[in-house]
N, C-alpha and C positions, 0 to 999 in steps of 0.2 A: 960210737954208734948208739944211737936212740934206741933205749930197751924197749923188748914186745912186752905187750901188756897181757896176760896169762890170768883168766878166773878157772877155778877149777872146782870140784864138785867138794863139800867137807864131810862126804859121810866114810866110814869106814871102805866101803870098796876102793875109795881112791889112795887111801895110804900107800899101796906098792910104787903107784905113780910119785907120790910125793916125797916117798923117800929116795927116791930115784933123784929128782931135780932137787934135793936141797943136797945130795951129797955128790953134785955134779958140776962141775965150772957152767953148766945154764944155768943155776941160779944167779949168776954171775951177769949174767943178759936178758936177765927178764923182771917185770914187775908182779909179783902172784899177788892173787886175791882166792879167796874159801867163800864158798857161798852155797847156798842150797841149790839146787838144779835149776829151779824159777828163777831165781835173780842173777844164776851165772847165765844162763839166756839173755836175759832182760838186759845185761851188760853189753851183750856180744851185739843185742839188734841196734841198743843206743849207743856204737861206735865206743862204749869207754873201755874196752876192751880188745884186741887182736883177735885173740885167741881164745875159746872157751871149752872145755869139755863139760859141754852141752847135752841138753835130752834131745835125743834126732829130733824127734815132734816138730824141737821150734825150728830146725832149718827153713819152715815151709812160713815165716815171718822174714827171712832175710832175704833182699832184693841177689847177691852174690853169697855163694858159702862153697868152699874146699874145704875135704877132708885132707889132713896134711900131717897123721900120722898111722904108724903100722898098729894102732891099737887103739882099744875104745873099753868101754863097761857092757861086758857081753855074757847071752848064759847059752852052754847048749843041754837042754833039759832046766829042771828045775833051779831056780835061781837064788830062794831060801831069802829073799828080801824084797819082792815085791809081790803084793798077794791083793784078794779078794778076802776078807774075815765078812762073815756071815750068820746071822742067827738064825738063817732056814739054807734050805740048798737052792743052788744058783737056780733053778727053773721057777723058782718060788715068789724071790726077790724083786718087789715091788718100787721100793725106792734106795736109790746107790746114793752113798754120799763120796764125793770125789775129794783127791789128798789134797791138802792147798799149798804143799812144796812140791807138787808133780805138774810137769807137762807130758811128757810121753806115758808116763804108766797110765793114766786116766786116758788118755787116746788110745791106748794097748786093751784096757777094760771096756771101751766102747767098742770097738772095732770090733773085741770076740763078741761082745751082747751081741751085735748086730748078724756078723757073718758065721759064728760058731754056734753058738748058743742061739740063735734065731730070737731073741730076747727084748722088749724094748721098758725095762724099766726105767722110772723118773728119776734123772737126773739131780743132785744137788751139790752146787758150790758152794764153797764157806758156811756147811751148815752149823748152827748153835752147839749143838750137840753131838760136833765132829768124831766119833770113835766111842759112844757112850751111849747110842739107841738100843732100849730092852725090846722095842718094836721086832713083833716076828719076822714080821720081812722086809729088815734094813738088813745090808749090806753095807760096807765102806771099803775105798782103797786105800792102802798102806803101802809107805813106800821106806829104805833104807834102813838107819838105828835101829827109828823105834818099834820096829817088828821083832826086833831079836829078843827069843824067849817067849814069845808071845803063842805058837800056833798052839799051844794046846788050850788058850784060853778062848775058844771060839770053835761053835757046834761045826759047822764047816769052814773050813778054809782052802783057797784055791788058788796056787803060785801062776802067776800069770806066764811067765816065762815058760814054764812047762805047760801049760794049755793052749801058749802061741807056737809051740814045738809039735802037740798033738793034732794041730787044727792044719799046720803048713809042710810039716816033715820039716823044717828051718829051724838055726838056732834063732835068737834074737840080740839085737844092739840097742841096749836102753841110752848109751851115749856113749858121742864120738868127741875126737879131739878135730873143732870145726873150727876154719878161719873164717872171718868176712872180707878179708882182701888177698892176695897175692903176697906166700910168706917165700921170705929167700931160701932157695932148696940148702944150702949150705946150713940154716938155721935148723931146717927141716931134720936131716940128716943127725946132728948132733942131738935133738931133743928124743928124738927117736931113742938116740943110745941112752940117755939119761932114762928115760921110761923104761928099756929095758934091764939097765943097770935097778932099777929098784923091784921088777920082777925077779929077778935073778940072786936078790937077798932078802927074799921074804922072810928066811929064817932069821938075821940080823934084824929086823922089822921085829919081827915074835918077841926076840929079847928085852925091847921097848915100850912092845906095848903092855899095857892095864890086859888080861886075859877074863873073859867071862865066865862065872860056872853055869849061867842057862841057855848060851849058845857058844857053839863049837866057830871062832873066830878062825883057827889055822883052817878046816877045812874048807870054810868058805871063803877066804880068799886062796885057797891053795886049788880050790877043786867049783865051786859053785860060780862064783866069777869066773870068767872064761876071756880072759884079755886081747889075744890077736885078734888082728881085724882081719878076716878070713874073707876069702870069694865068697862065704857062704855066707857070713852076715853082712856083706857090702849087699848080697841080695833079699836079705831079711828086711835090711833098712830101707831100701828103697819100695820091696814090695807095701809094706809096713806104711811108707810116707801116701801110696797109691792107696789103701783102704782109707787114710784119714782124711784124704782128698774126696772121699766116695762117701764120707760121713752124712 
């Protein structure tokens, strides 16, 4: 049988997921790849991939997309890795610069400017000075690692997951496990147990990994990531795809 072709997310929240599939006969029938959120997208729309755990955002680039597992990268309340950092408070914030490995957090940040915050500041992509303006009223989005440790170094900061929880009463699905074709339920079924097998030894994960002393890694994958894919964030994501449509 022709292995599926598998990109998946490489930042810290996806380890339970990966320890799962390498200590599971599906590593056995698949070909993985690690990539930043962007470019596991970018995979999944130019076909060289099956399977990608994707930022929702891009499903709305692919002509066909199933979701085709019981679990995603989800928070209900505060998510403790994807934020707003700020050097005025958000009503103030003139120019945002956006993350250049994110597609749904920067659609999650625009989304609240527009419909929460009532907000329309200026937009920048790939700015020079990505995460380093002394300007009073830049803001930037941050997404994954490189946040960790970080929220005390910045006058405000604003977890988006928890402001998309204050704004909807929902939790949120920053990414799912999305196919672009029709995967065999038999495949489905088994991948599933493998992702759940590495939920279910996150503490064998702990003994592996490098631990932090300026961020609490067990509690956030034990408690801030919120992994089933729940009725309530299948309704998060889709509400969530409906505002970026309205952008």
């Amino acid at each position: 049988m022709e292995k599926i072709r598998i990109s998946a997310v490489s930042y810290t929240n996806t380890k339970p997921f990966l320890y799962g599939i390498q200590h599971t006969d599906i590593i056995n029938q698949i070909d993985l790849s690690l990539d930043i959120p962007a470019e596991c997208a970018q995979k999944l729309i130019d076909n060289k991939v099956d399977i990608g755990l994707i930022p929702v955002a891009a499903t709305l680039n692919l002509p066909e997309w199933h979701l085709i597992s019981d679990y995603c990268i989800g928070a209900v309340g505060a998510v403790n890795s994807v934020f707003i950092f700020s050097n005025c408070p958000i009503e103030e914030v003139k120019l945002l610069q956006l993350d250049p490995h994110s597609r749904s957090s920067n659609n999650l940040a625009k989304v609240l400017l527009k419909n929460y915050w009532k907000l329309q500041p200026h937009m920048v992509e790939g700015a020079s000075n990505y995460g380093e303006s002394a300007d009073a009223n830049t803001a930037f989005v941050q997404i994954g690692d490189r946040t960790f440790g970080k929220t005390g170094n910045y006058a405000y900061v604003y977890d988006l997951a928890e402001e998309w929880s204050k704004f909807t009463g929902l939790p949120f699905t920053f990414a799912a496990w999305i196919a672009n074709k029709p995967i065999p339920e038999s495949f489905i079924q088994e991948f599933n147990k493998a992702l759940q097998y590495g939920l279910d030894h996150r503490e064998d994960l702990f003994n592996e990994m490098e631990m932090r002393k300026d961020f609490d890694l067990r509690d956030y994958l034990m408690h801030k990531i919120d992994y089933p894919l729940t009725s309530k964030k299948r309704e998060a994501l889709h509400l969530f795809l409906k505002y970026i449509k309205e952008l």
